[in-house]
Steps between C-alpha positions, in 0.01 A plus 500: 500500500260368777185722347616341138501169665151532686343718234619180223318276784157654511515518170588167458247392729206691350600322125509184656177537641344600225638233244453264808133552492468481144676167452399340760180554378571313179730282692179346673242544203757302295567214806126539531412409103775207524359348815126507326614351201697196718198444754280551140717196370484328821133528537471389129740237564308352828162476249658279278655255809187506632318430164771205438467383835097461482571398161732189672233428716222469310775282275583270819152428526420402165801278482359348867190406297658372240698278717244380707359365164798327409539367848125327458596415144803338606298291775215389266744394258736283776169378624335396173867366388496280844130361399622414190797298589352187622292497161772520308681219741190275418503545118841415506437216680199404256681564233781335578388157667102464415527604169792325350363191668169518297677578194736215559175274625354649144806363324509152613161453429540621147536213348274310605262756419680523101375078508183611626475770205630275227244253616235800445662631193523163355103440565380800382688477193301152458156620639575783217552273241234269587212618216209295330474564149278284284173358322311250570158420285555840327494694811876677521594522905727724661591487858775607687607580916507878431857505608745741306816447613771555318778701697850633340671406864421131630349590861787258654716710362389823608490345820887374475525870398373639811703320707835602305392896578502428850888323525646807561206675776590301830877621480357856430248469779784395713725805405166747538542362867820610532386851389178495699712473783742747422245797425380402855840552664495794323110610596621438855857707446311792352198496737760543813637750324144690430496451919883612510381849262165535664702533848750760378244702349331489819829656659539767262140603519600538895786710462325747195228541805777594731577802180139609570550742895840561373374681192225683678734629754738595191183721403396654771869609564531627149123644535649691851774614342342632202264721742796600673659629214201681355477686835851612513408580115220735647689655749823573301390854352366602865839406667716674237295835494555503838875400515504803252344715702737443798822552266394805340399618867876415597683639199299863553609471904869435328436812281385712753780401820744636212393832550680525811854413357399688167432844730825422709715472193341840372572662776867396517511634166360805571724517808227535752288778306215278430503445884540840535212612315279244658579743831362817621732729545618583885421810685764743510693615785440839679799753527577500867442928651 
């Protein structure tokens, strides 16, 4: 029973170091191929966060410029808008004090002037009537002031006329104040908010700058890394070759110490002939005289 038993163990051990070998062999060629592909994907994968991450600065630093342009924009425009509010203050105020006075001054003078024109109207309608036709001795005469007047409106009337159109234009002038000075609350409201936007721009374009180191140390990690894992890459079929070679040296030392137990169990078979044979035989013994 013992031989059986160490005869089944060398034999045992010899399989297993044979089918040992051969599958850890494919065992590691197998991990090997899996852990190229995953470092293959990794390395692939580290391109394209590097690529994005260039890609994000070069983005940051077109937006910068960008808002550095809206940031002088936005100053030129609150700056212009602050020139332009006292001009707008003083056309108000022109238009609604100087001007409606002059039209009203305009107005009350009006009719006097519509006298003034009927007086003219009146008189040229005479000095155009005023004409010498005649003869005298047999000569015919003809004389006359040259004047042709002869209009469809009276000129006082045209006068009265002009004065009507401007009833309504001091109350208008008055209310265009009232806007004037509006649009330049306004011009001031929106040119403190051009400062207000030109000011937060300015503190976004400080913190996109801060994005700038952080993003090159981002890609010189990823760029480290990437090497990194091209060198292991390199020295993957190298370290499983020789992680092969030390297994397969192991399994054939496994074979081979099962010799021992196989011969053992062979010879308790045999019940010690195999020893035997192994032997020389012993002398033999003299007859004693």
């Amino acid at each position: 029973m013992l031989g059986i038993i160490l005869l089944l163990i060398g034999l045992s051990g010899i399989a297993l170091g044979i089918v040992g070998a051969r599958v850890s062999r494919d065992m590691l060629q197998t991990l090997s191929n899996g852990t190229k592909a995953g470092l293959d994907l990794a390395i692939d994968s580290l391109q394209t966060v590097s690529d994005s991450l260039t890609l994000a600065r070069q983005t940051i630093a077109d937006v910068h410029t960008s808002l550095e342009t809206v940031q002088t924009t936005a100053t030129d425009v609150a700056v212009s808008l602050e020139a332009s509010q006292p001009m707008v203050a003083d056309v108000a105020a022109i238009a609604g004090q100087d001007l409606p006075r002059s039209v009203e001054t305009i107005q009350a003078a009006i009719p006097n002037a519509a006298q003034a024109a009927e007086a003219i109207d009146s008189t040229l309608t005479t000095l155009n009537r005023f004409k010498i036709d005649t003869t005298i001795l047999g000569f015919p005469i003809q004389y006359d002031l040259g004047i042709d007047y002869n209009p469809d409106v009276p000129f006082g009337e045209s006068v009265l006329a002009i004065g009507r159109s401007l009833d309504d234009m001091p109350i208008r002038l008055r209310n265009l104040q009232t806007a004037l000075e509006d649009t330049a609350v306004n011009l001031q409201t929106i040119s403190e908010d051009m400062r207000s936007l030109s000011t937060d721009l300015d503190g976004i374009n400080g913190r996109l700058l801060d994005f700038d180191p952080l993003i090159t140390d981002y890609i010189r990690i990823v760029t480290e890394t990437d090497d990194n894992l091209r060198l292991i890459r390199g020295q993957i079929d190298q370290q499983v070759a020789s992680a092969q070679f030390v297994i397969t040296l192991g399994m054939v030392w496994l074979a081979v110490s099962q010799l021992v137990p196989l011969y053992l169990g062979l010879d308790l078979l045999t019940d010690g002939r195999l020893l035997r044979r192994s032997q020389p035989a012993p002398n033999e013994e003299q007859t004693p005289l």
